[in-house]
C-alpha positions in Angstrom: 143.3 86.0 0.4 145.0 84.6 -2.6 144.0 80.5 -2.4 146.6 79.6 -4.8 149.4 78.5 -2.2 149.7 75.5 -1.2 150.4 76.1 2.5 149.7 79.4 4.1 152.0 80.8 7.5 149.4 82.8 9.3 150.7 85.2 12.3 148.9 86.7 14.7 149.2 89.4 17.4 147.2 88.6 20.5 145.9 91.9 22.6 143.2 92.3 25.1 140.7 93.2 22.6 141.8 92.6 19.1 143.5 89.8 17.1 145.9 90.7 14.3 146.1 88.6 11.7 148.9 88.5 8.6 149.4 86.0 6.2 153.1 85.5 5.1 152.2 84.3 1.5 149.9 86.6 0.2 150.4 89.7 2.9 147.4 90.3 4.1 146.2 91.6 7.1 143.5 91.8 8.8 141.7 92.5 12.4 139.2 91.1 14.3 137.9 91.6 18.2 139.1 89.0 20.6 135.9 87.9 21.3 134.1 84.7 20.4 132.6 86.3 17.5 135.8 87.7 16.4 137.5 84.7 16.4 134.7 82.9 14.7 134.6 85.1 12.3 138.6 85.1 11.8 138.8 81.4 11.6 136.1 81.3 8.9 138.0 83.9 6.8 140.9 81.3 7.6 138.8 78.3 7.0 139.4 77.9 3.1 143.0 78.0 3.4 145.1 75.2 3.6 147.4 76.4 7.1 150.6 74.9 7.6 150.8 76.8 11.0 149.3 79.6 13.2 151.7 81.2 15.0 150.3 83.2 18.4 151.8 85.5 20.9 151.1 84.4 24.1 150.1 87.5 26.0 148.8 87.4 29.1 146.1 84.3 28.7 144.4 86.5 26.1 145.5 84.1 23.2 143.6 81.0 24.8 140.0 80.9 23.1 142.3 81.3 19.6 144.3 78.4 20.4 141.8 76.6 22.2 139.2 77.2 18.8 142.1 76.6 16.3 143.1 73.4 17.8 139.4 71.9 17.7 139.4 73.3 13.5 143.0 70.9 13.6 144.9 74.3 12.6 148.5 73.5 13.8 148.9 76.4 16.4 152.8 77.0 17.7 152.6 80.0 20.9 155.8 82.3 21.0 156.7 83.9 23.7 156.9 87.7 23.5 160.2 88.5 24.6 161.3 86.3 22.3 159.3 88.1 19.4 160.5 91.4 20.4 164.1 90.5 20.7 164.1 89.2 16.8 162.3 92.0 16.2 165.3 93.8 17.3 168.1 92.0 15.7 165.9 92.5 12.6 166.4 96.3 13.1 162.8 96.8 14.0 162.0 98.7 16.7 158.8 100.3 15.4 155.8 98.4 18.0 152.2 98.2 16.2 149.8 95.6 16.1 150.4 95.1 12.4 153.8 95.1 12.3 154.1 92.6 15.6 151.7 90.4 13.8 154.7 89.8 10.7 157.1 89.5 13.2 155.4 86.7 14.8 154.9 85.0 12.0 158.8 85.7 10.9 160.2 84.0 13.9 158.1 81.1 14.1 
């Protein structure tokens, strides 16, 4: 990721298994497990970056260990609810459902 922003928006789609990542500044994307060493690993890709806030889907309780280990790295963490997410996602005339697009999504209606 580019390091030149000052503030970085980071979106991420929570799933049982895997944590979708996009970063509204510099668009990347990336993926990790949802497991402890996935989100380890994610928030040490993240760690460099200056986050103004990480915006989560709340699914299902699977979002918790993010939240819970972005909060103790004092990452600003906001949770949106999903219907919300996928009803912007429709007024935005997006009705396409992946992982990687959900992730932007998130982030766009934080």
């Amino acid at each position: 990721m580019n390091t030149n922003q000052s503030t970085f928006h980071i979106g991420v789609d929570v799933g049982k298994h895997q944590l979708d990542f996009f970063c509204h500044e510099s668009g990347d994307y990336f993926q990790v497990a949802n497991t402890p060493d996935g989100i380890r690993k994610a928030l040490s890709r993240l760690a460099p970056l200056s986050i103004s806030r990480l915006v989560v889907e709340a699914t299902g309780r699977h979002e918790q260990a993010l939240v819970l280990a972005a909060t103790r790295q004092k990452i600003p963490v906001v949770i949106a609810q999903p219907i919300a997410v996928r009803r912007f996602a429709g007024a935005l005339g997006i009705l396409a459902k992946t992982d990687k697009l959900d992730s932007r999504v998130i982030l766009l209606g934080r």
